[in-house]
Structures are given as structure tokens and as C-alpha cells.
N, C-alpha and C positions, 0 to 999 in steps of 0.2 A: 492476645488482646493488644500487647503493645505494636505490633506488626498493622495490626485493623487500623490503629488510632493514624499512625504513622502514614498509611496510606490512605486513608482520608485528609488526611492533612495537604498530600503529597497533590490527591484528585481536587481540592481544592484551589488551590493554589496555580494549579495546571490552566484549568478551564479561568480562572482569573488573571493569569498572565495573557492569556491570548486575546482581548479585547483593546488591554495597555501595549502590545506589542503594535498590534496592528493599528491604533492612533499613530503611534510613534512614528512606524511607514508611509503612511498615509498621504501624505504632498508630494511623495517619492513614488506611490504604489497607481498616483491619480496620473503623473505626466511618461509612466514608462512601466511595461511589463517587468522590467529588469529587476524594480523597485518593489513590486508584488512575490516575485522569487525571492527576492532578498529577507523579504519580513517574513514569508513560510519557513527561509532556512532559520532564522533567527528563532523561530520559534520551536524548530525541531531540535536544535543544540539546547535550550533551555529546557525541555523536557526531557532529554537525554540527559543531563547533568544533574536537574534536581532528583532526578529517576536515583542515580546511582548513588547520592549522598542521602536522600531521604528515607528511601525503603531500600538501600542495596544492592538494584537492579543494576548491573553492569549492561552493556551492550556491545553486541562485536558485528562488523561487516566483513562477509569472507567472499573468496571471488574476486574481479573485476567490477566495477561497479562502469558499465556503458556511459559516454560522454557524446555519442553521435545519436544519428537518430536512428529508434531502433524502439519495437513492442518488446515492453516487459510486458510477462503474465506469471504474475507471482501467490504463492498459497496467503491466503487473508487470515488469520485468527484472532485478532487486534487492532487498537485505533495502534499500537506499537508500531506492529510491521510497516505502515503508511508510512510512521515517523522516521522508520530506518531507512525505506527504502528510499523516501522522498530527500532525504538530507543526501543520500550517498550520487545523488547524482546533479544534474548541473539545472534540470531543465525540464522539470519532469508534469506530467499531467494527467489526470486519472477519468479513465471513464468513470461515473458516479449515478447514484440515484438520482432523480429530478430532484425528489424532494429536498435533497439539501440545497440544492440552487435557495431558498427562499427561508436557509439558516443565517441567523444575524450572522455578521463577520463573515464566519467559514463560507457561507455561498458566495458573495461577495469578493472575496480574493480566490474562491475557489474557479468562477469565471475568470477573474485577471488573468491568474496563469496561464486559462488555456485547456478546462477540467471539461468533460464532456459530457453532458446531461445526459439520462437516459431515462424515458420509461419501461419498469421493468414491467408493464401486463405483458400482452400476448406476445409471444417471442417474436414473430416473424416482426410485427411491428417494432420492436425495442430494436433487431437489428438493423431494419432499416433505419431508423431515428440513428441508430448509434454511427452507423456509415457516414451519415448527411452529416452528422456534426463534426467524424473526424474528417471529411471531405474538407466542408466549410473551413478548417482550422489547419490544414496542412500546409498555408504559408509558415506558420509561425513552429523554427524548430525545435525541437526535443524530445522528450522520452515518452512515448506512451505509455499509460499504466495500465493493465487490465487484470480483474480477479479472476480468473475463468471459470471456479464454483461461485460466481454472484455475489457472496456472500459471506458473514465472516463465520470458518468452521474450527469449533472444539475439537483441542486432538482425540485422536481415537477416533475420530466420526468421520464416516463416509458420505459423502455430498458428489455427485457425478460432477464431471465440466460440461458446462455448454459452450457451444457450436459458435459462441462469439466471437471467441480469441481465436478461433480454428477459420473464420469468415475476414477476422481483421488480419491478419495473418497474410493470408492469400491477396486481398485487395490494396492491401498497402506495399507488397514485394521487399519488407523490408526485412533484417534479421529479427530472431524473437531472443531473447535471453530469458530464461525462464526463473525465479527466484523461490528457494525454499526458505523455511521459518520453523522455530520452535516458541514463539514468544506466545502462544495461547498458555504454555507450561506456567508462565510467570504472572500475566495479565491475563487476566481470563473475557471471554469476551461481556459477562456480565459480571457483575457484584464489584465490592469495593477495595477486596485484598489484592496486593499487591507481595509475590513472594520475593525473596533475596535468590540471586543466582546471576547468572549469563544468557541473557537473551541472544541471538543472533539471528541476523537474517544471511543468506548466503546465494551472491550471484552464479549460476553455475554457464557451461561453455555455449554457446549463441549456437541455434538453433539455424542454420542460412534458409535463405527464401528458395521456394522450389519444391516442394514437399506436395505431393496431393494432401487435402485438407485431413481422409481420417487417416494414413499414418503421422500427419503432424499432431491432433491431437491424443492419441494414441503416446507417442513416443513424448510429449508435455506432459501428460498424466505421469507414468512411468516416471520419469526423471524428478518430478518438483513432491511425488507423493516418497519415493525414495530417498533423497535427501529430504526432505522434513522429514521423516521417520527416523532416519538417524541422526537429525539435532534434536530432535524429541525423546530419544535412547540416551544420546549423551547429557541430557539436561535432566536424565532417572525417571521419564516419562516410560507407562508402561501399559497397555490396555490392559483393562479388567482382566478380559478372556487368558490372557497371560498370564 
């Protein structure tokens, strides 16, 4: 119970630092992208810290974390893993739902950056939509983000990858770095607990351009579901069937 209270407190306080943060940016975030990076980091270190002193959560970045440009496609289980992956690099931008483009704040700096709308209906359309926007937006450099299961998965559960990251992939020629995570263990993707432990996201070795698309996704799956399985072992995660 005291854990519940603790993290309510903690969810609290979260979602209401991030409207005073981004004031704060704000004349910074309006005349320079620099100034919109600056205030997402600012707020990812502020949720990583009240994280650790509030409810306990520690957090570790393992790997390389990419400073060039370069597709990350990393396992989603948490608004967590955003936060880790997004702080650990310099420049970073994530393909995203439409609907949040038209979230107070978050959509809002979520453009600044550089964040690329997507419709998820009919896939062939979301990839086009998703192409045009990173097309449009590859003057400006940095990290792509991409989820390749869409969406954010509970360990233990199986969610295929789609064909997106396996498409951005190939038409961008760039390297992919793939990212595993255990932090669904800690933050779950719904409800209000928040448990004590060591979240980690972990960069694993870049992925070079050149791959026909299914052994690239093929060999992403393999890699990002293997290491999240073993930060999810290490952190005493266990499927049921187990």
C-alpha cells in the first residue's frame, strides 16, 4: 500500500512537472530546435531522478548509445523506455501515433524535435504517410526512433514486428541499432504501481545497411526479443508457462 501511495505521488508530480518544464523552454524551444531538445532532456533527467528517490526505481543504460544518424528500433513496454532511450542520445525523434500531434505540450514539442506523425489504419497507407514524413524531415539530423511491434508490449507477450522498420530500414541506407528493455517489469504499461528495482534499456551492436529487408527483420526480432528476455530474467521476470 505504501509502494501504491508512493507512486501515485511519484505519477503525479511527473505529468505536472512537464507543463512547468516546457514554459520554462519555451522562448528557447520557439527560436531554435536546439531549445526543444534541451527541455525534453531536461525532463527526462527529472523523471529519472524523482523515479529513483520516490518509488526506488533505479535506471541503467547499457551498450553504446548512437550519436550519428542512425534507425533505432527498440522493444516499447513503457512511457519508461522513451525516457531512457530518449535522454541517452543527443537527437533523437520517434515515429509516433497522429493522435498525439494534437496532445497539449507533448504534441507540440513533439513536432519541435522532429517526431513523425503517423496513421496507424491501413498499413500500406501508415507506411506511405510514415516514408513522406521521414523524407520531408531528413534535413534535420538525428536519431530515428521506431517501435517495430507499434505498440507498447507486457512481458511475456507476443506481438509480431511490422514491416515498418524493415521498409525504413532499407530506404533510409542508414545503420539500425536495435534496443532491448526490461522496464515493463517495473512500470507496467497500465495502472498506477510503480515497483523498486533496476530498469535498463540496453543499446546492442548496429545492425549495417544492406540486408534484404526479411533477413533484417528476422535477425531484429531475434536480437531485441533475446536480450529483453534476458533483462527481464535478470530483473526475476518469469512467464507464467514457466
Amino acid at each position: 500500500m505504501i509502494q501504491w501511495l508512493r507512486s501515485l505521488i511519484f505519477i503525479i508530480q511527473m505529468y505536472g512537472a512537464m507543463p512547468i518544464i516546457a514554459i520554462i523552454y519555451l522562448p528557447w524551444a520557439m527560436v531554435s530546435r536546439a531549445g526543444a531538445h534541451a527541455a525534453c532532456h531536461a525532463y527526462c533527467r527529472w523523471v529519472i531522478w524523482t523515479a529513483r528517490w520516490m518509488v526506488n526505481l533505479r535506471s541503467e543504460v547499457r551498450g553504446t548509445p548512437p550519436t550519428d544518424e542512425v534507425l533505432i528500433a527498440a522493444k516499447h513496454q513503457s512511457f519508461l523506455d522513451i525516457i531512457l532511450i530518449y535522454n541517452a542520445i543527443p537527437r533523437g525523434k520517434f515515429i509516433m501515433k497522429r493522435e498525439l500531434m494534437y496532445a497539449p505540450i507533448l504534441g507540440q514539442y513533439a513536432l519541435r524535435i522532429g517526431c513523425v506523425p503517423v496513421n496507424r489504419g491501413k498499413r500500406a497507407q501508415a507506411i506511405q504517410q510514415m516514408m513522406a514524413g521521414v523524407q520531408s524531415g531528413r534535413q534535420e539530423p538525428g536519431q530515428l526512433i521506431i517501435y517495430p511491434q507499434g505498440t507498447r508490449v507486457a512481458p511475456g507477450v507476443d506481438v509480431p514486428y511490422k514491416i515498418g522498420s524493415g521498409v525504413l530500414y532499407r530506404e533510409l541506407g542508414q545503420p539500425c541499432v536495435p534496443v532491448a528493455t526490461n522496464v515493463g517489469v517495473f512500470w507496467p504499461r497500465h495502472g498506477i504501481l510503480r515497483k523498486p528495482g533496476l530498469a535498463v534499456v540496453e543499446f546492442l551492436p548496429r545492425i549495417e545497411p544492406g540486408l534484404p529487408t526479411e533477413d533484417f527483420m528476422a535477425r531484429l526480432k531475434d536480437e531485441v526479443e533475446t536480450a529483453s528476455n534476458a533483462l527481464m530474467a535478470e530483473a526475476g521476470f518469469r512467464k507464467r508457462s514457466e
